[in-house]
Every structure is written in C-alpha cells, then in structure tokens.
C-alpha positions as CSV (number, residue, x, y, z in Angstrom):
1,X,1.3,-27.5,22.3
2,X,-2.5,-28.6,22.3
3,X,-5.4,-29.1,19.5
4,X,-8.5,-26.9,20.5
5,X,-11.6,-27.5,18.6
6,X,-13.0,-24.5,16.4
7,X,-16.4,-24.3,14.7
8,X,-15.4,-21.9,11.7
9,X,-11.9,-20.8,10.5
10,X,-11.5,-16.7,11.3
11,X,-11.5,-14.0,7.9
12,X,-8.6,-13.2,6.0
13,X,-7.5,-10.2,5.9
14,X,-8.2,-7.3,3.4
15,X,-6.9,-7.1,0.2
16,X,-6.3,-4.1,-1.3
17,X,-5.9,-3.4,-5.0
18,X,-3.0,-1.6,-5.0
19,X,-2.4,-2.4,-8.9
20,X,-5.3,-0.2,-9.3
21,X,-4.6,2.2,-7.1
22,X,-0.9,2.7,-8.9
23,X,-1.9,2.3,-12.3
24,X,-4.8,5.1,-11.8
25,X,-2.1,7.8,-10.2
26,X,0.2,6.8,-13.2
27,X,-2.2,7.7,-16.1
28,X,-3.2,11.1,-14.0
29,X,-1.5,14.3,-14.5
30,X,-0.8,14.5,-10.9
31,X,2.9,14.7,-9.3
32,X,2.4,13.8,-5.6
33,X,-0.6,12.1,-4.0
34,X,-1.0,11.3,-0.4
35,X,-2.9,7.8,0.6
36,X,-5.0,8.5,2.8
37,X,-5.6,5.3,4.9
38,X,-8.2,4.5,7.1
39,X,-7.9,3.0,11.1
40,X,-6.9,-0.6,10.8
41,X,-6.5,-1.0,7.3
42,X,-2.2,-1.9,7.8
43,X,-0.6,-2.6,10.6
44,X,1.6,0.4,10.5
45,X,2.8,3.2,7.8
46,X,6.2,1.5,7.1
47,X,3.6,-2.1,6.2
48,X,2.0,0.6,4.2
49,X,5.2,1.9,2.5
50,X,6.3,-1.5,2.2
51,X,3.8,-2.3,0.6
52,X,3.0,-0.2,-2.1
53,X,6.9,-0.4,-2.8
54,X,6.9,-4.0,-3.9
55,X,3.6,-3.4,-5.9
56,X,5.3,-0.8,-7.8
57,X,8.0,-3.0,-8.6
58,X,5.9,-5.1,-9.9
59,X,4.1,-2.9,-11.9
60,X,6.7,-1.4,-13.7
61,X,5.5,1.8,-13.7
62,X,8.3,5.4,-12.8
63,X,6.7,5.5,-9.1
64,X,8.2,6.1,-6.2
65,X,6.6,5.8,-2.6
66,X,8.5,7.5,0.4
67,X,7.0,8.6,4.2
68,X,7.0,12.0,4.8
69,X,6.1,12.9,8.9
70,X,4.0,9.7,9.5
71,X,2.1,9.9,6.0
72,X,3.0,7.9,3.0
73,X,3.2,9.6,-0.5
74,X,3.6,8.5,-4.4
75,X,5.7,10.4,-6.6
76,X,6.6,10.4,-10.1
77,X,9.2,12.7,-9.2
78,X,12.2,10.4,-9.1
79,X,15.0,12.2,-8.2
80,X,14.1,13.9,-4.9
C-alpha cells in the first residue's frame, strides 16, 4: 500500500430524494408508475430497486416497488 498526494478530494455522488419521489406517487390517484431513470444515475436496476425498497420502508407508506423486464415500477397494488 502507498500514500499518493491529491490536490482536491473527488464529488460525492448524487443524492436522490427518493422521500419525495414516494410520498408524491402516494398522495396521487395513480396505481402504477414507471421511474424513468437517466444514464448513470444507479449503478444498475436492482441498486435502483434496492433502493427505493428500503426508502419505502422507511416511509411507511402501502408501496411496493418490483422490476418488470429491466424497468423498475411502484405500485399501490399490494397483492400482485
């Protein structure tokens, strides 16, 4: 292992409001969204899923997320 000297520490990475995002699908009157995600925003759609998952928890709101072909989806329908 070895030191080598930097001049400035690199970015963080994004942070997404994914509170937001949750809490504005629960108070609409849709079922079934898809997030749409731009290039590079998570590493992969299972990060993505993973995510939102533990943010949902959180929030205590009757979401589910699931992955559907490659895309990743919030429901309020809970049983499917």
């Amino acid at each position: 292992m070895k030191l080598t000297p930097v001049e400035n520490l690199p970015k963080k990475g994004l942070r997404h409001d994914l509170q937001g995002i949750i809490k504005e699908f629960a108070e609409s009157d849709q079922r079934n969204v898809l997030i749409v995600l731009k290039d590079g925003e998570y590493k992969s759609i299972g990060v993505c899923r993973s995510c939102f998952g533990v943010a949902i928890k959180k929030s205590g709101y009757a979401i589910r997320v699931c992955t559907r072909d490659g895309k990743v989806y919030l429901t309020k329908d809970l049983k499917d």
